[in-house]
C-alpha positions in Angstrom: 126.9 135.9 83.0 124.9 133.6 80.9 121.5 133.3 81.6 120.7 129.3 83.0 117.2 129.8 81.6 115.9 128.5 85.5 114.7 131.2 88.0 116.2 131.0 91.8 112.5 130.6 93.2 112.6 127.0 91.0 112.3 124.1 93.7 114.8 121.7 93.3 113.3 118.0 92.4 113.2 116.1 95.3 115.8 113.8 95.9 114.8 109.8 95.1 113.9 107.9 98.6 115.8 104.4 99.2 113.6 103.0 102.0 116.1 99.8 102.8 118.6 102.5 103.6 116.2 104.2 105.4 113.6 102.1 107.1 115.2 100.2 110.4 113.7 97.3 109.9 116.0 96.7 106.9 118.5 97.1 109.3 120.4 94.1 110.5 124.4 93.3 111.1 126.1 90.2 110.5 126.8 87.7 113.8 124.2 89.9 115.4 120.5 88.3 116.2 118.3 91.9 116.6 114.9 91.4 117.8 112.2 93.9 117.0 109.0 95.3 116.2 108.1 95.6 111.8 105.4 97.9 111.1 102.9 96.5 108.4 104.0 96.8 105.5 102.8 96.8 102.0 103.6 94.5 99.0 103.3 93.1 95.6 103.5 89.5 96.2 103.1 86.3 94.1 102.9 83.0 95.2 105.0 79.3 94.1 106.3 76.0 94.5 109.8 74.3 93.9 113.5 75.4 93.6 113.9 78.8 92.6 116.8 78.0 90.9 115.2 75.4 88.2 111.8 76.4 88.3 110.2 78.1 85.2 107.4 79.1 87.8 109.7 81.2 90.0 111.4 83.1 86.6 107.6 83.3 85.4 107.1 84.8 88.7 109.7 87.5 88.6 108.8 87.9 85.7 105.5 89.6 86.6 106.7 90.9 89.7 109.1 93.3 88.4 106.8 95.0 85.8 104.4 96.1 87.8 107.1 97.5 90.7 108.6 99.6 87.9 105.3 101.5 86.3 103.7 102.1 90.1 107.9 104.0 90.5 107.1 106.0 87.4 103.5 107.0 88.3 104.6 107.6 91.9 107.4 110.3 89.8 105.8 111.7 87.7 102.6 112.0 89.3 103.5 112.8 92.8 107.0 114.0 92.2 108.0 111.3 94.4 110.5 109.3 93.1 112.0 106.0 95.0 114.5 103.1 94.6 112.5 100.0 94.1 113.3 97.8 96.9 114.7 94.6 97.3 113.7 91.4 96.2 112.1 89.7 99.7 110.3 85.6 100.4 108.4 84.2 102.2 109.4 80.2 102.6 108.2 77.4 104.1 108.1 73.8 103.7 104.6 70.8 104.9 108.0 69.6 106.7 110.2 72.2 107.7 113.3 70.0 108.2 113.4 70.1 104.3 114.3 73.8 104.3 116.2 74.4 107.8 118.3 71.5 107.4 118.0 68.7 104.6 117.2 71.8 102.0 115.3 70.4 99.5 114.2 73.0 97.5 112.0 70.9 95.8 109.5 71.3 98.6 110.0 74.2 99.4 106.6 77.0 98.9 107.3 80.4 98.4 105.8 84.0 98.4 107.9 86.4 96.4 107.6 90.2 97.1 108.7 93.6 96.5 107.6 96.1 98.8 105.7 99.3 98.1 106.2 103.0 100.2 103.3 103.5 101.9 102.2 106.6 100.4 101.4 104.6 97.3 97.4 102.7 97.5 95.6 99.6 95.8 94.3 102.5 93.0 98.5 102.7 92.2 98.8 99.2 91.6 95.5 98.5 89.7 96.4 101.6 87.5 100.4 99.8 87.4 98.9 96.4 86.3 96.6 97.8 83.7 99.5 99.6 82.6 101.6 96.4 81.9 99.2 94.4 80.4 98.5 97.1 77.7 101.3 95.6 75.8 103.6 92.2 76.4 101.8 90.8 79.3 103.6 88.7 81.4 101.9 85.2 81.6 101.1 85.4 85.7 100.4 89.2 85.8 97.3 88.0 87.0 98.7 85.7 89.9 100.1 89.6 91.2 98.3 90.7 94.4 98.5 94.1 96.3 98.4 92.7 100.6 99.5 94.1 104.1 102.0 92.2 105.5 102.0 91.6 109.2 104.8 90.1 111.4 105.3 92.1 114.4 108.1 90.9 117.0 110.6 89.6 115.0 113.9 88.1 115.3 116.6 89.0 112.8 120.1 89.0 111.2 122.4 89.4 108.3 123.8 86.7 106.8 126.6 87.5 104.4 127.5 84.2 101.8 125.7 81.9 99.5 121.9 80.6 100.4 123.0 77.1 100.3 124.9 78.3 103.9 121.9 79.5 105.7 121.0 76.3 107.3 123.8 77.0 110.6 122.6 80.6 111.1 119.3 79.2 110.8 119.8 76.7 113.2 121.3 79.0 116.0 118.6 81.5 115.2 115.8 78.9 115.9 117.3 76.8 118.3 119.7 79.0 120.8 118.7 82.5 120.3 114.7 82.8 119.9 114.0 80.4 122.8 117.1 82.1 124.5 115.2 85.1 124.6 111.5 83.8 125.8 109.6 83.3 122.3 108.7 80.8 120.1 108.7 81.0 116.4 105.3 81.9 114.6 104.6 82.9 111.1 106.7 82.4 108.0 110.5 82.7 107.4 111.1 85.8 105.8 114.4 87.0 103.7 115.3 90.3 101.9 117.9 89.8 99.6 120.2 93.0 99.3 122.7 91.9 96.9 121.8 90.6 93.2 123.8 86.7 92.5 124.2 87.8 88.8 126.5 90.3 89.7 127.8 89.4 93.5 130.1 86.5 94.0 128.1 83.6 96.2 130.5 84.4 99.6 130.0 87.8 99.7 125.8 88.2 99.3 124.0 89.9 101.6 120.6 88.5 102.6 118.6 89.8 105.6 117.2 86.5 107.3 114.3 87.5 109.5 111.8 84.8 111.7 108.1 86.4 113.6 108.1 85.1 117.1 105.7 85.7 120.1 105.9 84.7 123.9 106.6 81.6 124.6 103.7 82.0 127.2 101.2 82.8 124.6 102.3 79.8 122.6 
């Protein structure tokens, strides 16, 4: 038999981590309104304004964002030999009046906090040493808008809505009108979305986008 050249007291390399298959709070079924507790979590965020779809801001944005996700990956592989799927795209959305982005939809008031989330074995050190690391050569023009934060939201109410954005607005609406004061809350915080399936390469009626709203007591309100 041919030598392999690898001894059988070699460790095998440890198998790469996809945390939205394994974190429940990425869990969420279509027609089905879960309520639940999200841990803080950490994130790369960056911050905007407008319709994501014509907005040189939001692709300016991404543009950032993405960079520095990818070189914190490679550290956390090569330097921990801990190696991970980058997660999915997520926002944060919101509108002065809220009517424009629950029901009328105007994007172009809408404000917006894009965000990939980072395992929580990786610190702020990672992601100083990742943005360093990406403006060494072909800086994107808002690295510097980039920002390492905790987010917060606690009780949460959410679901899977499978089709294009533009069809939100009725799940939406039975989220924040039937189902979160059904269940003795009121809405708090920011609207929050994951986005598990990429538009360039999903047709619009079969996305996948995690909708997910922070509530509290309706008593503490």
């Amino acid at each position: 038999m041919a030598d392999s050249g690898k001894t059988s007291r070699e460790a095998a390399p440890a198998a790469k981590v996809d945390l939205k298959k394994s974190l429940d709070s990425y869990q969420a079924k279509r027609g089905e309104f879960r309520t639940l507790d999200v841990p803080d979590m950490q994130y790369l965020m960056i911050d905007g304004h407008g319709d994501p779809n014509v907005s040189p801001e939001y692709v300016a944005a991404l543009a950032a964002l993405y960079p520095v996700a990818y070189k914190m990956k490679f550290s956390s592989k090569r330097e921990l030999a801990r190696d991970y799927v980058v997660p999915p795209l997520e926002g944060l959305w919101w509108a002065a009046d809220m009517e424009s982005f629950t029901v009328g939809r105007d994007k172009s008031q809408w404000d917006w906090t894009m965000m990939l989330m980072v395992p929580e074995w990786l610190d702020r050190a990672a992601f100083q040493n990742a943005v360093a690391l990406v403006d060494e050569k072909d800086a994107p023009e808002r690295l510097a808008d980039v920002r390492f934060e905790t987010l917060s939201e606690g009780t949460c109410v959410q679901t899977l809505h499978v089709g294009s954005y533009d069809d939100e607005a009725p799940v939406l609406a039975e989220m924040h009108d039937d189902v979160i004061p059904a269940r003795g809350f009121v809405m708090r915080g920011i609207h929050h979305e994951i986005y598990f399936s990429d538009p360039r390469k999903v047709a619009p009626e079969r996305m996948r986008t995690l909708l997910r709203q922070p509530v509290e007591p309706a008593s503490f309100a």
